[in-house]
mmCIF file of the N, C-alpha and C atoms, coordinates in Angstrom:
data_MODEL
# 
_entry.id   MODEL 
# 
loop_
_atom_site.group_PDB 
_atom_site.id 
_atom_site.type_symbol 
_atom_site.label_atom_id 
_atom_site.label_alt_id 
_atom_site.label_comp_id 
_atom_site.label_asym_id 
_atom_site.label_entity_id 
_atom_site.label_seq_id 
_atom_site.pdbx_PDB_ins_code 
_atom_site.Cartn_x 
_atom_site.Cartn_y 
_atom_site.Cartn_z 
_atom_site.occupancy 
_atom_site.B_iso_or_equiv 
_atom_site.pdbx_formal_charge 
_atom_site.auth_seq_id 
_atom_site.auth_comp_id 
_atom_site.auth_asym_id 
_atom_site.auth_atom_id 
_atom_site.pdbx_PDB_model_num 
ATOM 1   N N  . UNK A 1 1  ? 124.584 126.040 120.021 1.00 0.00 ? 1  UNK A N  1 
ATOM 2   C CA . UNK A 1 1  ? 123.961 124.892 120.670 1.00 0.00 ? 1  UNK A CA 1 
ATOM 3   C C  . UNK A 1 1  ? 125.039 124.090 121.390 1.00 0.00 ? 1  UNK A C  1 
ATOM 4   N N  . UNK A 1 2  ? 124.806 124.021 122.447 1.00 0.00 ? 2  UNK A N  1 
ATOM 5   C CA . UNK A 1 2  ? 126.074 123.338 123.434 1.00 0.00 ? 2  UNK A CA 1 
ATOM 6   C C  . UNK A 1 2  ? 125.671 121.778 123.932 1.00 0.00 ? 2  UNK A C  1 
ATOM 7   N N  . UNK A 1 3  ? 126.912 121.066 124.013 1.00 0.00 ? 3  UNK A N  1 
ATOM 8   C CA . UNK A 1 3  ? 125.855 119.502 124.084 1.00 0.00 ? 3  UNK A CA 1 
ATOM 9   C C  . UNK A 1 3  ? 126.296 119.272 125.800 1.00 0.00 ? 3  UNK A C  1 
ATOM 10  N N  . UNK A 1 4  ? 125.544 119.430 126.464 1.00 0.00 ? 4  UNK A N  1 
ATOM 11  C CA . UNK A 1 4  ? 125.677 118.841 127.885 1.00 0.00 ? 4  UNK A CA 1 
ATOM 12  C C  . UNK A 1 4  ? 126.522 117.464 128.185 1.00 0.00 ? 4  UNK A C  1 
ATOM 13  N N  . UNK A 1 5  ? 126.942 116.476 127.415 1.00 0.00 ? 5  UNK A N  1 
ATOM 14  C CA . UNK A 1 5  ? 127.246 115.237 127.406 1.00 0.00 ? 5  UNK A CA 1 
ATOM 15  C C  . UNK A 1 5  ? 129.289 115.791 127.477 1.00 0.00 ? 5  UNK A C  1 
ATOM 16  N N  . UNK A 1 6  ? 129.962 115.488 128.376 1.00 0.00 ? 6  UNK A N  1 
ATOM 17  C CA . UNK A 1 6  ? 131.147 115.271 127.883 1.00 0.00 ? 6  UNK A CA 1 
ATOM 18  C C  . UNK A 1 6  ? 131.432 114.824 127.037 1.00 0.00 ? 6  UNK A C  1 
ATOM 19  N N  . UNK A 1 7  ? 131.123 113.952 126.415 1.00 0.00 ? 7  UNK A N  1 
ATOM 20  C CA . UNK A 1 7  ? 131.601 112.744 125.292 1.00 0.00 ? 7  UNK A CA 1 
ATOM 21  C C  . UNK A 1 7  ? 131.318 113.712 124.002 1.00 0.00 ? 7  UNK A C  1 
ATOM 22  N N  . UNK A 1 8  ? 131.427 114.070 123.093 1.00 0.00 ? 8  UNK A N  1 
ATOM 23  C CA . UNK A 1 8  ? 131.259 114.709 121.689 1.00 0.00 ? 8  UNK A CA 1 
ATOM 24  C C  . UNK A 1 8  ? 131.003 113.596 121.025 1.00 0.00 ? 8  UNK A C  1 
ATOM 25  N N  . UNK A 1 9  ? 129.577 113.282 120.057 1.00 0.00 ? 9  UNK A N  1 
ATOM 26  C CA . UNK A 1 9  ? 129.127 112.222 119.087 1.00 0.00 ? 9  UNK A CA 1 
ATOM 27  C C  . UNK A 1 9  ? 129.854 111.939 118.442 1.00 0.00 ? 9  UNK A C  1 
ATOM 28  N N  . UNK A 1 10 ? 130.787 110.674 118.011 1.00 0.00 ? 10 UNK A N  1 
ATOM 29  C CA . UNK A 1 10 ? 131.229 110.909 116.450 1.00 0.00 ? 10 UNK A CA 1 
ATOM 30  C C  . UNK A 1 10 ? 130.985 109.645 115.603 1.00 0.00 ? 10 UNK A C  1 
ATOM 31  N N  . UNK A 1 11 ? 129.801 109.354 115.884 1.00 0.00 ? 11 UNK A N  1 
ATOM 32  C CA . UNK A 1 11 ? 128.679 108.726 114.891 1.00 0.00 ? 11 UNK A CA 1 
ATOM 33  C C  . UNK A 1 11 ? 127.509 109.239 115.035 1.00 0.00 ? 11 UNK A C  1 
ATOM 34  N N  . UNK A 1 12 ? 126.885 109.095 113.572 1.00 0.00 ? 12 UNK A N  1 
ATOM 35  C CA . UNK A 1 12 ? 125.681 109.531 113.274 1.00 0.00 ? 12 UNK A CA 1 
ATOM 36  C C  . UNK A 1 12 ? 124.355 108.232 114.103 1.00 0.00 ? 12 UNK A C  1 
ATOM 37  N N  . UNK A 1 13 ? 124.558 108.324 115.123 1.00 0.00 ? 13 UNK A N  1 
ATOM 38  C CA . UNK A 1 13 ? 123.648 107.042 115.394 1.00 0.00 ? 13 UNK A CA 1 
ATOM 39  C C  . UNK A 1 13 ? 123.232 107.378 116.997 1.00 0.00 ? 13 UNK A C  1 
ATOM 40  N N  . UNK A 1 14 ? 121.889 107.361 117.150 1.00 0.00 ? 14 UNK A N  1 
ATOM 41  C CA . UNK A 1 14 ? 121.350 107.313 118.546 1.00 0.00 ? 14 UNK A CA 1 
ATOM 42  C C  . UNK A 1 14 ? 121.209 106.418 119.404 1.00 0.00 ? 14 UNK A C  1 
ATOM 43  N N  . UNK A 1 15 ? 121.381 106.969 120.904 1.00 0.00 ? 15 UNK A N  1 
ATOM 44  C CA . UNK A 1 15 ? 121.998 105.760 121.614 1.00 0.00 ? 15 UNK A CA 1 
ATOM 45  C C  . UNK A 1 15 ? 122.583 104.556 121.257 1.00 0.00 ? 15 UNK A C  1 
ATOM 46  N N  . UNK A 1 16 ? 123.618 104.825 120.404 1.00 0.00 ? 16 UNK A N  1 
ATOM 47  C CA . UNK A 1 16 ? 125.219 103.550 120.314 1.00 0.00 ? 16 UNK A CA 1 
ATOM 48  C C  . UNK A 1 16 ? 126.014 104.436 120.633 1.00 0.00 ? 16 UNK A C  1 
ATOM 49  N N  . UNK A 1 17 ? 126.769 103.779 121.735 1.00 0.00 ? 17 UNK A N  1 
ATOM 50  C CA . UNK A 1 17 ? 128.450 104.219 121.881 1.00 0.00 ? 17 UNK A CA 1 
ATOM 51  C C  . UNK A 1 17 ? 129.063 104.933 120.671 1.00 0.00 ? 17 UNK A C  1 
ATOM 52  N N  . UNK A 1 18 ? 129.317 106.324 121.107 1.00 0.00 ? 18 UNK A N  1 
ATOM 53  C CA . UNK A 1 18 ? 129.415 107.389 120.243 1.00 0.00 ? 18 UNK A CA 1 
ATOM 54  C C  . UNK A 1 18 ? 128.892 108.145 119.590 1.00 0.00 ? 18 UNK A C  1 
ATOM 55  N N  . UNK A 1 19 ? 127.720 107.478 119.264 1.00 0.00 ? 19 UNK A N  1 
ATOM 56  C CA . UNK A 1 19 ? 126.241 108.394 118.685 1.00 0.00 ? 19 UNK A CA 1 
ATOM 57  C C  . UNK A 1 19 ? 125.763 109.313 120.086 1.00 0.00 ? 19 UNK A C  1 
ATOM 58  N N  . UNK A 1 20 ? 125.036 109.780 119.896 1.00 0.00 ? 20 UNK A N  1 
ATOM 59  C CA . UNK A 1 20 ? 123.725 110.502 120.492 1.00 0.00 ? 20 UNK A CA 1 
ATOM 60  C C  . UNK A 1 20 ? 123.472 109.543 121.577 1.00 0.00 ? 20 UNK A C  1 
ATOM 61  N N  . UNK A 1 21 ? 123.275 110.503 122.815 1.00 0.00 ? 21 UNK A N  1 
ATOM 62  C CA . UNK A 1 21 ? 122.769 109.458 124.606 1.00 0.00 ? 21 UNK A CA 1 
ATOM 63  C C  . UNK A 1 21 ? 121.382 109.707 124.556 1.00 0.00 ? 21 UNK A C  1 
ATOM 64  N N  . UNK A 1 22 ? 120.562 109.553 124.216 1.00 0.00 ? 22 UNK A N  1 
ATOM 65  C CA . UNK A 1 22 ? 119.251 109.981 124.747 1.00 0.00 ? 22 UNK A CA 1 
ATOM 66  C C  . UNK A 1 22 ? 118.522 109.269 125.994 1.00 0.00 ? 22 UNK A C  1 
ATOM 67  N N  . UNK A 1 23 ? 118.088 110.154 126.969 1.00 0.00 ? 23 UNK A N  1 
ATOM 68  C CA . UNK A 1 23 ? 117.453 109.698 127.693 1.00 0.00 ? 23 UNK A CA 1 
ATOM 69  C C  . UNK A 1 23 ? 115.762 109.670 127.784 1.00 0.00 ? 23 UNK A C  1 
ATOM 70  N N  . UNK A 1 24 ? 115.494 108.677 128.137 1.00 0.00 ? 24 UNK A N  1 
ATOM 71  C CA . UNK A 1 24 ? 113.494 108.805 127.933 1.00 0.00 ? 24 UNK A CA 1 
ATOM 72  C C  . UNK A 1 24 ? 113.131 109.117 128.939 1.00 0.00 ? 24 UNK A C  1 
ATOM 73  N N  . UNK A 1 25 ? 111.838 109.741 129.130 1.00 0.00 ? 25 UNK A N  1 
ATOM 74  C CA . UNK A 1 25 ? 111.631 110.347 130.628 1.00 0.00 ? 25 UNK A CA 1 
ATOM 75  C C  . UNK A 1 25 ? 110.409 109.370 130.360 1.00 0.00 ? 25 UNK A C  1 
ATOM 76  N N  . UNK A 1 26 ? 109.965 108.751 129.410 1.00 0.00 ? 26 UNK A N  1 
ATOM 77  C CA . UNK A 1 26 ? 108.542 107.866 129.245 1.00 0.00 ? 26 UNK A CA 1 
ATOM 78  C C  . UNK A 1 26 ? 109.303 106.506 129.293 1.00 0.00 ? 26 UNK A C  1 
ATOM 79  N N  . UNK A 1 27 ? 108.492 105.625 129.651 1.00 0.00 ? 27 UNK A N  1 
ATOM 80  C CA . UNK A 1 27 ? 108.181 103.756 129.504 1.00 0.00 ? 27 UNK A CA 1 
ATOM 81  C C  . UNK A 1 27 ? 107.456 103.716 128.489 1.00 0.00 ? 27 UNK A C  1 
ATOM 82  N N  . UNK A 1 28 ? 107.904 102.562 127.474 1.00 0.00 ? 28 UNK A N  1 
ATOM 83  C CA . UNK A 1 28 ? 107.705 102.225 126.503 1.00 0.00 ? 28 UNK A CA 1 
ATOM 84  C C  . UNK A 1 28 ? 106.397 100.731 126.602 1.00 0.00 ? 28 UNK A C  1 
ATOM 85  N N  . UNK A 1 29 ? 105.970 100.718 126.455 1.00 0.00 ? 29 UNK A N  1 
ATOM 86  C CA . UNK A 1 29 ? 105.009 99.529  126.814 1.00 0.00 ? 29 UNK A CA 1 
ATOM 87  C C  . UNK A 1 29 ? 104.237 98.826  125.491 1.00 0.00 ? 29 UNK A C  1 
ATOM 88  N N  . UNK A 1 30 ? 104.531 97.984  125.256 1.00 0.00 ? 30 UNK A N  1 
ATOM 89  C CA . UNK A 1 30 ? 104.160 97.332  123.723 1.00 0.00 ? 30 UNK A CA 1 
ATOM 90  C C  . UNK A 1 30 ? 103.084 96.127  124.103 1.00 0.00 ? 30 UNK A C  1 
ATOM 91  N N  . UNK A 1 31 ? 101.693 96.329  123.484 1.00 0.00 ? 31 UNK A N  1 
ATOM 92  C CA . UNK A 1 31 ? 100.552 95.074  123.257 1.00 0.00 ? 31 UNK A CA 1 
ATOM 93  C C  . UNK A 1 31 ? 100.449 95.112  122.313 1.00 0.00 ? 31 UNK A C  1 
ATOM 94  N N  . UNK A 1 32 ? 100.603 93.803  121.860 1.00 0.00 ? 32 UNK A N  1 
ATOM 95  C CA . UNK A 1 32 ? 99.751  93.483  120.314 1.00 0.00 ? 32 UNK A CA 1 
ATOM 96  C C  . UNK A 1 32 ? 98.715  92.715  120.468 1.00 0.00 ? 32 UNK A C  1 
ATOM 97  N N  . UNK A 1 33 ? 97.745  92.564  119.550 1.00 0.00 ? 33 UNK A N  1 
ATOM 98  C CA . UNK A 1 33 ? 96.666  92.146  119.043 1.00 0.00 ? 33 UNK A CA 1 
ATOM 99  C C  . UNK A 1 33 ? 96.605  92.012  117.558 1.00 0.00 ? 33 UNK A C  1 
ATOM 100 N N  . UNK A 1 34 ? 96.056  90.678  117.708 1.00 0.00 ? 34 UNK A N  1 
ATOM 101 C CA . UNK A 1 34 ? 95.726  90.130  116.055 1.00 0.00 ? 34 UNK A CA 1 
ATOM 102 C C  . UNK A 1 34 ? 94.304  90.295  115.751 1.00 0.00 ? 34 UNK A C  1 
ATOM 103 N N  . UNK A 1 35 ? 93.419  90.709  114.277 1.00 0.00 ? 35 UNK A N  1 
ATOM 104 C CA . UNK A 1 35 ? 92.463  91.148  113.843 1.00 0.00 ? 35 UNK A CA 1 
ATOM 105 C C  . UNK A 1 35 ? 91.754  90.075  113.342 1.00 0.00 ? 35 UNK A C  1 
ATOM 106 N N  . UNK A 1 36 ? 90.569  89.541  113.332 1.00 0.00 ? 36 UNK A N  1 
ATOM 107 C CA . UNK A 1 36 ? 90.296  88.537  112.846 1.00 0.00 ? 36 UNK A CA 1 
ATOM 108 C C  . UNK A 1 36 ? 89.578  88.788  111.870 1.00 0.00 ? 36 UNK A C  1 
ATOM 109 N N  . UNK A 1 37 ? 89.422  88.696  110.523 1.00 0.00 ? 37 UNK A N  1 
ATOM 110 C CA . UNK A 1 37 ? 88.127  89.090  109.693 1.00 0.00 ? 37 UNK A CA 1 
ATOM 111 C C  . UNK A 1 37 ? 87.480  87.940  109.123 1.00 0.00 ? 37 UNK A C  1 
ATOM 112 N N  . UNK A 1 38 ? 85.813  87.922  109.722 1.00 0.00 ? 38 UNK A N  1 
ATOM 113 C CA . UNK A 1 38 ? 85.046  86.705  109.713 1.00 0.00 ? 38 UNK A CA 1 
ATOM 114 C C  . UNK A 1 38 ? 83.673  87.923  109.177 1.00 0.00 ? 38 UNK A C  1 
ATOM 115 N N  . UNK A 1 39 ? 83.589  87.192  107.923 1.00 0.00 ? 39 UNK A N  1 
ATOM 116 C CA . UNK A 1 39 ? 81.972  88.164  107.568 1.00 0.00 ? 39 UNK A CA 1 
ATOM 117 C C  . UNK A 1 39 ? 81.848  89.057  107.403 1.00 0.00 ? 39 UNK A C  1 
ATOM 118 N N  . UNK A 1 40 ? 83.372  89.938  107.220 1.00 0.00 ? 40 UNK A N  1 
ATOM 119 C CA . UNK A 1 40 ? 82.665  91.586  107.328 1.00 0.00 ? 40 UNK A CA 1 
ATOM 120 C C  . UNK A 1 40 ? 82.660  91.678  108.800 1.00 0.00 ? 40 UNK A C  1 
ATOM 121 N N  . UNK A 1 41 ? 83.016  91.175  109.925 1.00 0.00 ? 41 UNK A N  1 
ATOM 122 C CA . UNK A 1 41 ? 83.530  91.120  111.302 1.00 0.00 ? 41 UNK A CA 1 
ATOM 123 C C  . UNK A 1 41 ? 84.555  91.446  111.665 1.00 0.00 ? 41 UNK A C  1 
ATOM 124 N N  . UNK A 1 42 ? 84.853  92.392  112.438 1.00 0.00 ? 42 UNK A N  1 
ATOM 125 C CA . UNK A 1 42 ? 85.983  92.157  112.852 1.00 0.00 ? 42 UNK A CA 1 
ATOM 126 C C  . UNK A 1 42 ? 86.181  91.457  114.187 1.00 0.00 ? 42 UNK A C  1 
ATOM 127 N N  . UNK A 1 43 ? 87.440  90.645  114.375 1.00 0.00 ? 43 UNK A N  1 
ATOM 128 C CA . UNK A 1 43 ? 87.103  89.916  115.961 1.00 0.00 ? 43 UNK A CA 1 
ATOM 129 C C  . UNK A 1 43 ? 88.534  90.574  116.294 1.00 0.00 ? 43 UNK A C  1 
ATOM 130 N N  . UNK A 1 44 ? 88.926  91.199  117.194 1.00 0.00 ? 44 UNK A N  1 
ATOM 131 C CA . UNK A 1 44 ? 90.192  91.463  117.971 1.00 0.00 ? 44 UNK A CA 1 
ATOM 132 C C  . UNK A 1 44 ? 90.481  90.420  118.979 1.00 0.00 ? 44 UNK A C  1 
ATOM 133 N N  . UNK A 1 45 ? 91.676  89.989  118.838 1.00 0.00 ? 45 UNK A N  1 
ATOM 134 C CA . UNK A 1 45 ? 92.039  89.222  120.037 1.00 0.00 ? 45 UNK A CA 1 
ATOM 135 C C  . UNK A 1 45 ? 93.282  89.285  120.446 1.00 0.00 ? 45 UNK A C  1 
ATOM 136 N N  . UNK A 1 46 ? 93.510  89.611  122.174 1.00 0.00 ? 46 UNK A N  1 
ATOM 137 C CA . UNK A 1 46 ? 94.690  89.575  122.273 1.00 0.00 ? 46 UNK A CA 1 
ATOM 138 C C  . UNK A 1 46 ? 95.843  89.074  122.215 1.00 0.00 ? 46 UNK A C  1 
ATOM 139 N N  . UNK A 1 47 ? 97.109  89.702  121.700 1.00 0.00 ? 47 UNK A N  1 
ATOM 140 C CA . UNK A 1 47 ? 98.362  88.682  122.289 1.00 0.00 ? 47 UNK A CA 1 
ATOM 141 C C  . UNK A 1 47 ? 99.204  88.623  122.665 1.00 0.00 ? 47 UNK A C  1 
ATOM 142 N N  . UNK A 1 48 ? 99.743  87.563  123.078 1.00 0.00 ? 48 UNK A N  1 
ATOM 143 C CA . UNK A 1 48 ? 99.658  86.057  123.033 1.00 0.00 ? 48 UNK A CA 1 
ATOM 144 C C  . UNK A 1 48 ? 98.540  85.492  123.458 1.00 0.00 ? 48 UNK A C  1 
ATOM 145 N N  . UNK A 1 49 ? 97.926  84.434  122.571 1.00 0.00 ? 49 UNK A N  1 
ATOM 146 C CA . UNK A 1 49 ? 96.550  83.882  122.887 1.00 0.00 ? 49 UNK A CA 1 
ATOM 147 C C  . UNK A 1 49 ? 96.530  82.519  122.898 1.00 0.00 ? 49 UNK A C  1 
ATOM 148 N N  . UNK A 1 50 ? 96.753  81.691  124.093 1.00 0.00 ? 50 UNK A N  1 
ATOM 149 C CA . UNK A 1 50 ? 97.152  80.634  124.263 1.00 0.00 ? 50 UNK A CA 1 
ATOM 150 C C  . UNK A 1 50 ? 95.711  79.347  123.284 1.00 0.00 ? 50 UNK A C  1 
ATOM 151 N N  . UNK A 1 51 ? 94.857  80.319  122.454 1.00 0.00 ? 51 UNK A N  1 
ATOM 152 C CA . UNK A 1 51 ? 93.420  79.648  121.715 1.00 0.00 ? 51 UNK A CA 1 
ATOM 153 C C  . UNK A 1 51 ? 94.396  79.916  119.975 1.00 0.00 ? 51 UNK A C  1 
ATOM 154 N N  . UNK A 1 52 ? 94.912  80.141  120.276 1.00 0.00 ? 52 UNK A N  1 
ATOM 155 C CA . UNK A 1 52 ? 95.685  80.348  118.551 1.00 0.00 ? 52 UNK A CA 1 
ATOM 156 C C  . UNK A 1 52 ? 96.369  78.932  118.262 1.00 0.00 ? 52 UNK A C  1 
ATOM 157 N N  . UNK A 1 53 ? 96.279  78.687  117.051 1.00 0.00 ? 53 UNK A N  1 
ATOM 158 C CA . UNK A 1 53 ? 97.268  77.239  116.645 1.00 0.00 ? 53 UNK A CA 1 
ATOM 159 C C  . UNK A 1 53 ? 98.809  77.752  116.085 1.00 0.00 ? 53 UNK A C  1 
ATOM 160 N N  . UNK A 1 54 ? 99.469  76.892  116.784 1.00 0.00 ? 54 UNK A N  1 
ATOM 161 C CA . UNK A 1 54 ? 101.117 76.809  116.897 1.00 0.00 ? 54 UNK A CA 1 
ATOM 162 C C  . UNK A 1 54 ? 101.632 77.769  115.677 1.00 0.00 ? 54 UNK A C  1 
ATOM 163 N N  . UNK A 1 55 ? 101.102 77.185  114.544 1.00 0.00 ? 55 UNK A N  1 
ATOM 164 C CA . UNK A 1 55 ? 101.763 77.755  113.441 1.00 0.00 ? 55 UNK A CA 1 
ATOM 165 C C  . UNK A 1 55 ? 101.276 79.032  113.276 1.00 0.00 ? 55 UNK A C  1 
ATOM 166 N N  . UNK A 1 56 ? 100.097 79.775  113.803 1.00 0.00 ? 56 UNK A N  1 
ATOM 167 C CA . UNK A 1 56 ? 99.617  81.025  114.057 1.00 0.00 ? 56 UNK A CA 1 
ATOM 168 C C  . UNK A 1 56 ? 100.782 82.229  114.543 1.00 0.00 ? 56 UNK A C  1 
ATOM 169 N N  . UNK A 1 57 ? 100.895 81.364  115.369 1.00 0.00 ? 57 UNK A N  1 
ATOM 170 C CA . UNK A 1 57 ? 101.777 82.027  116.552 1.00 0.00 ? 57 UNK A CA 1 
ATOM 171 C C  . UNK A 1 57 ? 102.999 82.248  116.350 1.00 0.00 ? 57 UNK A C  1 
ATOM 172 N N  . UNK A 1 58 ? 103.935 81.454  115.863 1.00 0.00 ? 58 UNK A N  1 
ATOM 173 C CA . UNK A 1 58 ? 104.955 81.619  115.451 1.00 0.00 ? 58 UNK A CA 1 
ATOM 174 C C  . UNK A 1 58 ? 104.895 82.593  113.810 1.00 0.00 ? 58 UNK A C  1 
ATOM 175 N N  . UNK A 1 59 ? 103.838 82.600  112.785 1.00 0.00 ? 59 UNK A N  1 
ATOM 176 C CA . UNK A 1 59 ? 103.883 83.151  112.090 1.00 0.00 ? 59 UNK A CA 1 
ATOM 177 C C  . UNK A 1 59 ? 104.264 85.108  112.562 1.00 0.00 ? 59 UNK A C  1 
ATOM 178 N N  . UNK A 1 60 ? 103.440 84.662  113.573 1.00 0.00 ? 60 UNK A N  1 
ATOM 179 C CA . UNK A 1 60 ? 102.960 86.038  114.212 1.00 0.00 ? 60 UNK A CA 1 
ATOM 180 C C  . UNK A 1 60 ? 103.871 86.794  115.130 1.00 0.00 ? 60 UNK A C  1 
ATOM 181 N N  . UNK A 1 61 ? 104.788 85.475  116.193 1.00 0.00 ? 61 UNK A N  1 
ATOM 182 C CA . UNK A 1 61 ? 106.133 86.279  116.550 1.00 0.00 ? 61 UNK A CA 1 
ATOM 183 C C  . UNK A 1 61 ? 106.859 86.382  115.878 1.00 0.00 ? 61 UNK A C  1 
ATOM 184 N N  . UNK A 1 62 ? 107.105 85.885  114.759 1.00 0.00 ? 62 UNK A N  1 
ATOM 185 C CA . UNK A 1 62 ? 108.093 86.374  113.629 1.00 0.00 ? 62 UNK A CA 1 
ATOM 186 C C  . UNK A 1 62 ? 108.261 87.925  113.067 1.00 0.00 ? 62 UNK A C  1 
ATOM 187 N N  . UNK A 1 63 ? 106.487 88.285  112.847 1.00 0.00 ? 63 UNK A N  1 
ATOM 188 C CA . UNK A 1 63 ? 106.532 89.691  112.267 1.00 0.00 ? 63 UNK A CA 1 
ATOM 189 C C  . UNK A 1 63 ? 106.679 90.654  113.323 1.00 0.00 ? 63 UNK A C  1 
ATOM 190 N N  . UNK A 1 64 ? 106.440 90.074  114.630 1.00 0.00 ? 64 UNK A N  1 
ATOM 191 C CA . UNK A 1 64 ? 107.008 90.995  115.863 1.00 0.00 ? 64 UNK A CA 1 
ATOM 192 C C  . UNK A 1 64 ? 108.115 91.284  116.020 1.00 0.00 ? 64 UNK A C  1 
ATOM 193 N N  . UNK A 1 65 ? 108.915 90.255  115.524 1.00 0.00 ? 65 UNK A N  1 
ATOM 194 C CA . UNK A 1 65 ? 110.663 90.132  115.664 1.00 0.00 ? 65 UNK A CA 1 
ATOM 195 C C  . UNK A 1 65 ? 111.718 90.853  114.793 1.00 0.00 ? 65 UNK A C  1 
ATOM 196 N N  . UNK A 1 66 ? 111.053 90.524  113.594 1.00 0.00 ? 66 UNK A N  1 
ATOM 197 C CA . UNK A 1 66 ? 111.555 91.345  112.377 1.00 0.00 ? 66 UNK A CA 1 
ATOM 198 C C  . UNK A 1 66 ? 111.809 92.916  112.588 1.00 0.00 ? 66 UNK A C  1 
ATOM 199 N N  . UNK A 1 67 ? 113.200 93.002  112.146 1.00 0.00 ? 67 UNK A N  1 
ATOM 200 C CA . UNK A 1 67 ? 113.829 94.651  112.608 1.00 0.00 ? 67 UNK A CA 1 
ATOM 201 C C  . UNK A 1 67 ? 113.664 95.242  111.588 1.00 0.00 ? 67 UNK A C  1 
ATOM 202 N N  . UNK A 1 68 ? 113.506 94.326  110.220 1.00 0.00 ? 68 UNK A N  1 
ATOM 203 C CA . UNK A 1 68 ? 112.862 95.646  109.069 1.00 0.00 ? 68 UNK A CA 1 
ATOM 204 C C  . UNK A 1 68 ? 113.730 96.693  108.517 1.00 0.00 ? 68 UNK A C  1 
ATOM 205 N N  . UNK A 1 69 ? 113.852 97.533  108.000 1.00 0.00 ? 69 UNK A N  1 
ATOM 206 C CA . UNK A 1 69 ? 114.742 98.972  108.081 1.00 0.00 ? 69 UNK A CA 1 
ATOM 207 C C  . UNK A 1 69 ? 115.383 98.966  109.482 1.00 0.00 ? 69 UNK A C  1 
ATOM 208 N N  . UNK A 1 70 ? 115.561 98.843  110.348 1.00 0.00 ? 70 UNK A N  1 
ATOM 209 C CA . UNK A 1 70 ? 116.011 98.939  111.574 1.00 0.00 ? 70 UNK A CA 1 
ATOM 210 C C  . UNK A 1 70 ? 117.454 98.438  111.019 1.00 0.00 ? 70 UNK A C  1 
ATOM 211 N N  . UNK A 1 71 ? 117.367 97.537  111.122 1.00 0.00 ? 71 UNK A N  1 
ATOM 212 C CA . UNK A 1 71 ? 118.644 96.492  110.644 1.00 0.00 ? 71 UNK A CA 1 
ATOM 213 C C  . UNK A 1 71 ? 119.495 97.164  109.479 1.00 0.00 ? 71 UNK A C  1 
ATOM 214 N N  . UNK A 1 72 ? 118.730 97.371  108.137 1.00 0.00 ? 72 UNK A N  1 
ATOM 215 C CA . UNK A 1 72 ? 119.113 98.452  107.278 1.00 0.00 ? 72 UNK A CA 1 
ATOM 216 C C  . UNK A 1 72 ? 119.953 99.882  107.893 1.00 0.00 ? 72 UNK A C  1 
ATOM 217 N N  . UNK A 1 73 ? 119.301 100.564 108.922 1.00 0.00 ? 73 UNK A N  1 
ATOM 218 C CA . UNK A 1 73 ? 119.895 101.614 109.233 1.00 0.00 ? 73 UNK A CA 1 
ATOM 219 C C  . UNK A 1 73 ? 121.531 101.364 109.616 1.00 0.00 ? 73 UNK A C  1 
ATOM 220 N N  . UNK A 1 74 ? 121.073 100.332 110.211 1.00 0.00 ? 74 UNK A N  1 
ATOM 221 C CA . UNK A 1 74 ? 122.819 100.028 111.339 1.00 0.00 ? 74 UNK A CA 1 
ATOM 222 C C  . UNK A 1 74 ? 123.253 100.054 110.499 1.00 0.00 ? 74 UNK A C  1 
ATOM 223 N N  . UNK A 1 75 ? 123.519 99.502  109.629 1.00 0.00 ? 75 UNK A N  1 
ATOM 224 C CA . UNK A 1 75 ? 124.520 98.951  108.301 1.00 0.00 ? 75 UNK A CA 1 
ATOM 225 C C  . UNK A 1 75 ? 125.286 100.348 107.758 1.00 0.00 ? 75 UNK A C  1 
ATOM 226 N N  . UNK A 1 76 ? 123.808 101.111 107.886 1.00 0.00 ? 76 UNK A N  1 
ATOM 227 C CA . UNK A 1 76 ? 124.704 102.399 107.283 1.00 0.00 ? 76 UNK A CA 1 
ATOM 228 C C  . UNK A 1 76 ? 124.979 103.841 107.927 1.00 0.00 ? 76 UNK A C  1 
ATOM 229 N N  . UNK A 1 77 ? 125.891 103.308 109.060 1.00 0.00 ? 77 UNK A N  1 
ATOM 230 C CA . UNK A 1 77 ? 125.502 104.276 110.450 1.00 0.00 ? 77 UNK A CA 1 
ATOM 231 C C  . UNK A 1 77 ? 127.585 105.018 109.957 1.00 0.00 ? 77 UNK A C  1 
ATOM 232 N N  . UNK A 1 78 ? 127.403 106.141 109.793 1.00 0.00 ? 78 UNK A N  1 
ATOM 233 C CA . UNK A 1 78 ? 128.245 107.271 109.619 1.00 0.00 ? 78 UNK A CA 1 
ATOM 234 C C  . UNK A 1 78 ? 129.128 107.649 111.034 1.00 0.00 ? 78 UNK A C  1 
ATOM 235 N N  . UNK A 1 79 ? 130.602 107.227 110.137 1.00 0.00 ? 79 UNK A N  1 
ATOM 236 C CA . UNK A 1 79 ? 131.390 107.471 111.505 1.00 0.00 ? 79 UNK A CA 1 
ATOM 237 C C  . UNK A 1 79 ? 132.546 108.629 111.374 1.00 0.00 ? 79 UNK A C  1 
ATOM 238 N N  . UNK A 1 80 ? 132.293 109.614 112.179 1.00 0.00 ? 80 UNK A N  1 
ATOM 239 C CA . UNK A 1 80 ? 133.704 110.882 111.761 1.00 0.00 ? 80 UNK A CA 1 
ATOM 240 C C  . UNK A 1 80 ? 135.101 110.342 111.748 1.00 0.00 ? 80 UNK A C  1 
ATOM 241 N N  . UNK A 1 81 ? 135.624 110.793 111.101 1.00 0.00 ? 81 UNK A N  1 
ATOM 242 C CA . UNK A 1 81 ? 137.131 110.472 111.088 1.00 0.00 ? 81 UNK A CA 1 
ATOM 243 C C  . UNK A 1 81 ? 137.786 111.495 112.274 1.00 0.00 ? 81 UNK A C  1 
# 
């Protein structure tokens, strides 16, 4: 298996300087929507929904923001000697 990239990886980590280059041939495009449950209803609504109250919203970009395991991974990203 031959790697097209001049550069040889020498971290275990995709797209960071020295890891793995990957290129996407797709656009990534992210909507969220929040679920409302009223009655055994469900109400979908999109977002950002300028009808939501403040503290909604910020609850809600928070869990958008959050890297989760993401953050975890970096921490333990493998580097060749």
């Amino acid at each position: 298996m031959e790697i097209e990239s001049e550069e040889v990886p020498s971290k275990l980590a995709i797209g960071l300087p020295g890891g793995f280059i990957t290129e996407s041939k797709y656009d990534i495009i992210k909507e969220y929507s929040l679920v409302v449950v009223q009655n055994n209803n469900l109400i979908p609504l999109a977002y950002p929904n300028p009808n939501l109250p403040e503290f909604l919203s910020t609850v809600v970009n928070g869990i958008i923001s959050h890297n989760g395991m993401k953050s975890k991974m970096q921490e333990n990203q493998w580097e060749a000697d």
